[in-house]
C-alpha positions in Angstrom: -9.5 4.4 -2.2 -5.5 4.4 -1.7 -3.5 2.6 -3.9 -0.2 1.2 -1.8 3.2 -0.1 -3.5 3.9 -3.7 -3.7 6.3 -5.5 -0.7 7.8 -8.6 -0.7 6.9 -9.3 2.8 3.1 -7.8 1.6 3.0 -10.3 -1.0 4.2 -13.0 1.2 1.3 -11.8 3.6 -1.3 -12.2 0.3 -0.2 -15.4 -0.2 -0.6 -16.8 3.1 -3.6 -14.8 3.6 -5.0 -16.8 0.9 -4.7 -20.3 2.2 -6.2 -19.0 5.6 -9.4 -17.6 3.3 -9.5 -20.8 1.3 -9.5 -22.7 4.8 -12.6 -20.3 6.3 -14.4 -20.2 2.9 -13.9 -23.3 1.4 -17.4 -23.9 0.8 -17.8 -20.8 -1.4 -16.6 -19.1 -4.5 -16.9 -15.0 -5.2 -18.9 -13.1 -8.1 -19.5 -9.8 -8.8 -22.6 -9.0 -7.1 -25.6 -6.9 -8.4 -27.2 -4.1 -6.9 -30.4 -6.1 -6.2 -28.2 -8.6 -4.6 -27.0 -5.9 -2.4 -29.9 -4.2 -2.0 -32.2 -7.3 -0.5 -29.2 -8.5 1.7 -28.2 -6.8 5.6 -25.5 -4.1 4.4 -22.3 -5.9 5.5 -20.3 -3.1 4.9 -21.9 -1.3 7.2 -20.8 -3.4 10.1 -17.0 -4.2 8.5 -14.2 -2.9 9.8 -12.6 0.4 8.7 -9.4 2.5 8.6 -10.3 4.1 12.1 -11.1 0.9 13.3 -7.5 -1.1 12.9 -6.0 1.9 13.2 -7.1 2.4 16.6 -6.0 -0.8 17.9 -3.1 -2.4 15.5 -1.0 0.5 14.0 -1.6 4.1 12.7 0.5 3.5 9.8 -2.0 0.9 8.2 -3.8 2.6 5.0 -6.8 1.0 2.7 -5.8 -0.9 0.0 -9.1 -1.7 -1.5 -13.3 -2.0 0.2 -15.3 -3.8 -2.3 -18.4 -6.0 -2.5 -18.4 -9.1 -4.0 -21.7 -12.2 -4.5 -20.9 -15.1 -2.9 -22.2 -18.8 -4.2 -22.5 -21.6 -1.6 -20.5 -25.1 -3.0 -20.5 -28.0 -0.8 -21.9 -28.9 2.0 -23.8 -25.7 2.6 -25.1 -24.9 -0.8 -28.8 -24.6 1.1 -28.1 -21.9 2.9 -25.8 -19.6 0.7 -24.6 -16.3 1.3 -26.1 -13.3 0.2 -23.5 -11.1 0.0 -20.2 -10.3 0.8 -17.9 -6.9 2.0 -14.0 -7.3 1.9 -11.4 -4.6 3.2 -8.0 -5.0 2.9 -5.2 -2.3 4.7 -1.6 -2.1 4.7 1.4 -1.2 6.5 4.6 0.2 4.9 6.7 -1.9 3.2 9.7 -2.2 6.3 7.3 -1.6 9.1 8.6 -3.2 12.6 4.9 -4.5 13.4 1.7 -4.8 11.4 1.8 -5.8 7.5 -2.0 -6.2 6.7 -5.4 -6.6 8.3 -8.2 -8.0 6.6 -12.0 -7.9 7.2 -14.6 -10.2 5.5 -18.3 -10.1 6.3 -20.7 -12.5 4.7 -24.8 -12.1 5.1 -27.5 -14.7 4.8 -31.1 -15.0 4.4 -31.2 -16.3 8.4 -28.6 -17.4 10.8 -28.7 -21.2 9.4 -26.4 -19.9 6.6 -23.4 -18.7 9.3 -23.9 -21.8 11.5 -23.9 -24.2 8.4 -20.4 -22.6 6.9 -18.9 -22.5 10.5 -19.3 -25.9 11.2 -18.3 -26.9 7.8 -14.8 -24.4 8.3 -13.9 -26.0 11.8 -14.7 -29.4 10.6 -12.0 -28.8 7.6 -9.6 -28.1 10.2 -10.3 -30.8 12.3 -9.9 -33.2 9.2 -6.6 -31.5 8.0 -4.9 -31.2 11.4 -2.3 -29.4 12.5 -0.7 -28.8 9.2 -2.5 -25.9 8.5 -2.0 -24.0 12.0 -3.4 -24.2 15.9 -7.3 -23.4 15.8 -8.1 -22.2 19.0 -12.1 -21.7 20.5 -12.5 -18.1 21.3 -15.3 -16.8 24.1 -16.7 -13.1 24.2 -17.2 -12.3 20.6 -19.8 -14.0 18.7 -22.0 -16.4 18.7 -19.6 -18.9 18.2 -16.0 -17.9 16.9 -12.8 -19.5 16.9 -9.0 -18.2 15.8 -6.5 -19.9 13.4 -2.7 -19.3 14.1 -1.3 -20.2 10.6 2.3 -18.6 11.3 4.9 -20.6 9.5 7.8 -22.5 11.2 10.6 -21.1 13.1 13.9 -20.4 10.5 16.7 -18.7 10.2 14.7 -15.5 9.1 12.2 -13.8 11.6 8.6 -15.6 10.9 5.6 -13.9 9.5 3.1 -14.1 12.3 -0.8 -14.3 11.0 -4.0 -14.7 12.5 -7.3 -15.3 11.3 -10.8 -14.9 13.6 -13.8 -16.4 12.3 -17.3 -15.7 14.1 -21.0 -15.7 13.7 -23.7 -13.0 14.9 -27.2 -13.8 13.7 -27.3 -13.3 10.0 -23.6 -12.4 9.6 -20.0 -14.3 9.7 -17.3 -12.7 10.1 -13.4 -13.4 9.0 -10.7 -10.6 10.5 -6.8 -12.1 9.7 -3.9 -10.0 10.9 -0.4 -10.3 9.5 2.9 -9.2 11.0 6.2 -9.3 11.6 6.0 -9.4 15.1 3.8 -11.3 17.6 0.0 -10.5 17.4 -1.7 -10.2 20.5 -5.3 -12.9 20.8 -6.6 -9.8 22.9 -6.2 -7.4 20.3 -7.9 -9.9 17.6 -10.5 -10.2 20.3 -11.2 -6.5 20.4 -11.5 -6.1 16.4 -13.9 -9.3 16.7 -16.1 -7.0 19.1 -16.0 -3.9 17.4 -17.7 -5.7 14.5 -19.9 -8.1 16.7 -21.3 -4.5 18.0 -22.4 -3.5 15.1 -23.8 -6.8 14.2 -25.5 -6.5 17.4 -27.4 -3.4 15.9 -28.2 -4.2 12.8 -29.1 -7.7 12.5 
């Protein structure tokens, strides 16, 4: 595990990133999880992706800033189908990169596939209630079961805008949350192809 320095623009990104988790996850809050949790759950780490991964197709200059599980408990309208458990990987760029600032990559497991389908609904429904004030949700085909990208970049000023992405999909037992930060336009393709790289492994090990 690397530890990376502290940015202003990375702690901008952490802060942004955060309402765009709150907005995907809102029905759940995050405990540490216990290795019997882990241990009767699908291994989402195993299907999460890694340094290779977003270095391959964002920037070779991203690092790891932290992989950790963590035990997820259902609140709201989905507290009947909670998740089981929950992988998160976080990875940097340097601190005055011209391109990518962070990636992240979230995978929650359930007992069965009514768990991902109940929390997706729930997350697009949020949107559709809050509107356009949090960003343009867009449906996304060709990853998934069902998946669907949020654009919460902030609005044009006089300094260049912190663009940021976040794709949210379901495969079988597994959801899936990949958000992309930078300083410069991110491309839908490339958040498709991180979307499939994960759905692939989904594919095999759900």
């Amino acid at each position: 595990m690397t530890t990376t320095h502290r940015s202003p623009s990375l702690m901008a990104w952490r802060i942004a990133a955060g309402g765009l988790i709150a907005l995907f996850v809102a029905p759940a809050i995050t405990l540490a999880a216990s290795p019997s949790a882990l241990a009767r759950a699908a291994n989402p780490k195993s299907v999460s992706l890694n340094l290779a991964d977003v270095r391959h197709v964002l920037s070779k200059q991203l690092t790891t800033t932290s992989g950790r599980y963590e035990k997820p408990n259902a609140m709201g309208a989905c507290t009947s189908t909670p998740p089981v458990n929950e992988y998160n990987a976080t990875f940097s760029g340097p601190m005055s990169t011209k391109g990518v600032l962070a990636a992240i990559s979230q995978v929650y497991t359930y007992k069965s596939s009514a768990g991902p389908a109940c929390t997706e609904e729930s997350a697009a429904s949020t949107y559709k209630v809050l509107g356009a004030s949090l960003g343009k949700m867009s449906t996304v085909h060709g990853v998934g079961e069902r998946a669907f990208v949020v654009d919460t970049t902030g609005p044009k000023t006089k300094q260049a805008p912190v663009y940021t992405l976040g794709l949210n999909f379901t495969r079988g037992v597994y959801r899936a949350l990949i958000i992309v930060q930078s300083n410069q336009k991110i491309k839908a393709s490339d958040m498709v192809r991180l979307g499939k790289i994960v759905d692939g492994r989904m594919k095999k090990f759900r």
